[in-house]
Backbone bond lengths (Angstrom), bond angles and torsions (degrees), N, CA, C in turn:
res aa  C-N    CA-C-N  psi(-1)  N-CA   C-N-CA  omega(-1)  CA-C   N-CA-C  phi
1 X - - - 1.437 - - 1.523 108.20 -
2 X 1.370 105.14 128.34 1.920 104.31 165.84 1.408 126.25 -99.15
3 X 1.055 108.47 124.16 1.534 111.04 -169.98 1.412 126.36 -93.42
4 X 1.634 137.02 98.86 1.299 111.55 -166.48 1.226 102.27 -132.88
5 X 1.447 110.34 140.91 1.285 131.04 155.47 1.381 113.82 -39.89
6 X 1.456 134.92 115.78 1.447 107.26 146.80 1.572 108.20 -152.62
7 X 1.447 114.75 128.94 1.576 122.88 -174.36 1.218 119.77 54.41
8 X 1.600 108.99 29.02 1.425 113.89 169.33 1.423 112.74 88.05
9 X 1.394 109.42 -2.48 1.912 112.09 159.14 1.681 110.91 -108.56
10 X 1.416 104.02 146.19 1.062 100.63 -157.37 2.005 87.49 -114.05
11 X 1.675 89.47 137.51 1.452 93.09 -153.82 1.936 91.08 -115.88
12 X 1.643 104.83 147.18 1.738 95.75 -173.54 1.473 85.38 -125.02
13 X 1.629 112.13 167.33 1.524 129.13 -168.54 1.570 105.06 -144.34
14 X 1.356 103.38 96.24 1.738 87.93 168.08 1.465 107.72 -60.32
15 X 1.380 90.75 162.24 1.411 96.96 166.52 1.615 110.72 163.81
16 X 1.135 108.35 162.35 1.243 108.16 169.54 1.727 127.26 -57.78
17 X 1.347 104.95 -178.07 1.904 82.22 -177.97 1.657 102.26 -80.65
18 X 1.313 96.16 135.74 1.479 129.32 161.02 1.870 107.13 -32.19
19 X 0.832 110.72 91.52 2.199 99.35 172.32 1.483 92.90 -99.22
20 X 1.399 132.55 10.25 1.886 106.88 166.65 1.594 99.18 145.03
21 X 1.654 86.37 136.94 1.296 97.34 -166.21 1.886 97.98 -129.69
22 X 1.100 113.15 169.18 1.417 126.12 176.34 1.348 121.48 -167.72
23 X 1.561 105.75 151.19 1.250 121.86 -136.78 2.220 90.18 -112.81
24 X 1.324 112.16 130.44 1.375 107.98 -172.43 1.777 109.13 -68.30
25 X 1.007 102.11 154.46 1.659 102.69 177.81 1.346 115.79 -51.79
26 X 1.470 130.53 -43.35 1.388 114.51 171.40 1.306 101.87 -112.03
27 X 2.099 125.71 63.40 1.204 120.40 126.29 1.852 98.47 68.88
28 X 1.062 135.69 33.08 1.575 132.63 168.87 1.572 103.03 -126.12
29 X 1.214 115.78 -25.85 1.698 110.41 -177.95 1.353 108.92 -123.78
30 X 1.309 118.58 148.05 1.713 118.31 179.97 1.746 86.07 -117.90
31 X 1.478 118.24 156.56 1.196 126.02 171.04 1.785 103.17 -129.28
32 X 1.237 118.28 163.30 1.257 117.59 -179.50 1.556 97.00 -159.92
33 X 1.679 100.13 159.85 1.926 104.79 173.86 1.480 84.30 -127.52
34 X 1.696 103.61 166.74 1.111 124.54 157.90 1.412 105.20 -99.03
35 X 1.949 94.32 -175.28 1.465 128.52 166.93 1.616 102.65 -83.32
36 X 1.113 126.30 -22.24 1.496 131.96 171.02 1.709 133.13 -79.69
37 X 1.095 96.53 -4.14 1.420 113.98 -170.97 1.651 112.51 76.77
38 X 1.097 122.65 64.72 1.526 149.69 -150.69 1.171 113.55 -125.13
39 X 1.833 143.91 77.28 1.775 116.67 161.17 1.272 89.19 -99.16
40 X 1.248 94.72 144.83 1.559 110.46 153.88 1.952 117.37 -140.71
41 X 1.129 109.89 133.67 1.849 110.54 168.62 1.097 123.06 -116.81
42 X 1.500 109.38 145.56 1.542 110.70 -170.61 1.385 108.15 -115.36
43 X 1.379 108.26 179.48 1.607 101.58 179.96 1.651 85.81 -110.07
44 X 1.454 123.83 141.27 1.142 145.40 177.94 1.382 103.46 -56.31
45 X 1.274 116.54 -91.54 1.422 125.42 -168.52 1.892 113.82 -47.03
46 X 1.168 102.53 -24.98 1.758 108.28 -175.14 1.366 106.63 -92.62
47 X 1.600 115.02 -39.65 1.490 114.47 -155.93 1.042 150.60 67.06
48 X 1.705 87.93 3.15 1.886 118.46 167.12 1.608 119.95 -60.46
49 X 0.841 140.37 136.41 1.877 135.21 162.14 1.235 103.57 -76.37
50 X 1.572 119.14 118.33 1.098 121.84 -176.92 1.434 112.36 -123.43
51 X 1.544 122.96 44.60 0.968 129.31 -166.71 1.940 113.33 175.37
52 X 1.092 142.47 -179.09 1.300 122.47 174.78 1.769 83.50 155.00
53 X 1.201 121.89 148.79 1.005 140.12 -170.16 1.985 128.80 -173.55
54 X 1.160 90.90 65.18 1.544 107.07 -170.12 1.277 102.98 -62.85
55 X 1.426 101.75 119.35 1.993 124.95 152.59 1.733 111.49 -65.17
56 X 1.578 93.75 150.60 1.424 91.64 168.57 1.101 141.90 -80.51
57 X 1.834 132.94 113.24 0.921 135.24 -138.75 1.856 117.15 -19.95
58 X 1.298 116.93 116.79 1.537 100.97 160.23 1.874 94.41 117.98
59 X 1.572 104.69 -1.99 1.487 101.57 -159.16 1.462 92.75 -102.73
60 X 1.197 127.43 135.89 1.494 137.57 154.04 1.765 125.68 -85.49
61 X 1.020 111.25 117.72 1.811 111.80 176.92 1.849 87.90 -70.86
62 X 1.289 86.33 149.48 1.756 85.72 178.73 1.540 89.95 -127.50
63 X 1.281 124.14 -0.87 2.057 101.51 169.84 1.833 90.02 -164.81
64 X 1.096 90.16 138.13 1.647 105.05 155.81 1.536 113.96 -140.27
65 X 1.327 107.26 159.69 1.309 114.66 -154.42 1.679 112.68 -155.40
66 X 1.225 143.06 100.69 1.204 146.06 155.97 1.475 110.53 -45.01
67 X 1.096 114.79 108.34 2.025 110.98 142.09 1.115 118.80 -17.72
68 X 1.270 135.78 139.46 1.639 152.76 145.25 1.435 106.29 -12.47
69 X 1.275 115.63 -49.98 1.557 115.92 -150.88 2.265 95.63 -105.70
70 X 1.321 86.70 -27.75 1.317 81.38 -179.13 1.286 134.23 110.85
71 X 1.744 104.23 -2.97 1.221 120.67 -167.84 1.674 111.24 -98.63
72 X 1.420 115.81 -10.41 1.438 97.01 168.51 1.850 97.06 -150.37
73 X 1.358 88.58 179.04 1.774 82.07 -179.15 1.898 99.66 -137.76
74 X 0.867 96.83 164.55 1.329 101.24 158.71 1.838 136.96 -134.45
75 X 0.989 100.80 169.11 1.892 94.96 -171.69 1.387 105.10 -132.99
76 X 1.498 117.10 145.39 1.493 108.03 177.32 1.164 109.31 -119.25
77 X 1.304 144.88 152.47 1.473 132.11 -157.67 1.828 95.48 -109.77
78 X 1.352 120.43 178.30 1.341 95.46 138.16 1.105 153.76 -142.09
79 X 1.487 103.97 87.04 1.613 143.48 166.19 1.626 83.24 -97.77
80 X 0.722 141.03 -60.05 1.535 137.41 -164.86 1.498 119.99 119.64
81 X 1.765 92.90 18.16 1.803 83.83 -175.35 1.546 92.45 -103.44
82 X 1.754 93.37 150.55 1.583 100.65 175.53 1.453 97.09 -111.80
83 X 1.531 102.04 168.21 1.334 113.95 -156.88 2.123 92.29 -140.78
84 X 0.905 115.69 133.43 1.503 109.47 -173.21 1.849 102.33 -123.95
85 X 1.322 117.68 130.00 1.409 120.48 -178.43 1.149 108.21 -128.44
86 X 1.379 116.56 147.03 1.050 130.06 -165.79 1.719 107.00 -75.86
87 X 1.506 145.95 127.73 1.506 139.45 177.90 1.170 119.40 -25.84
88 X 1.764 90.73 -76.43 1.928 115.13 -170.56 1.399 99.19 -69.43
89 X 1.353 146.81 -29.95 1.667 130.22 -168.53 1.666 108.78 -102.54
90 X 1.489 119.08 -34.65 1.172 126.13 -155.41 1.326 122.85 67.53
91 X 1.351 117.24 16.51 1.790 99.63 -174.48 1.901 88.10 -126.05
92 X 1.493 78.85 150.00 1.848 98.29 178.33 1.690 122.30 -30.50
């Protein structure tokens, strides 16, 4: 389960267990993976999921990573292929 604070409501996430979460460079989106093969990102201030990206059952992301600037992120599966998406659109 993920637990987040936001604007004074306190917001819960099923989910599988959490293996790592990260925080966007300018602090508006949190990202997280599961034990299920699970990213998903939210927008901080809203608490919407604005993103979600299901592995195939059984698959673990083993690193994700925001850009410097913030504008794209990437995910690594593990087969070892990375996959890079754009922030604002979400598509590859």
């Amino acid at each position: 389960m993920l637990i987040i604070w936001i604007s004074g409501c306190l917001e819960l996430y099923e989910s599988f267990r959490i293996t790592d979460i990260s925080l966007s460079p300018d602090g508006s989106k949190i990202m997280s993976c599961d034990s299920a093969g699970v990213v998903q990102i939210w927008n901080i201030p809203t608490g919407e999921e604005i993103f979600r990206c299901d592995g195939p059952i059984g698959t673990a992301f083993n690193i994700f990573q925001w850009s410097p600037d913030g504008k794209q992120f990437a995910i690594q599966n593990a087969w070892n292929e990375i996959v890079i998406y754009n922030s604002s659109s979400h598509k590859k």
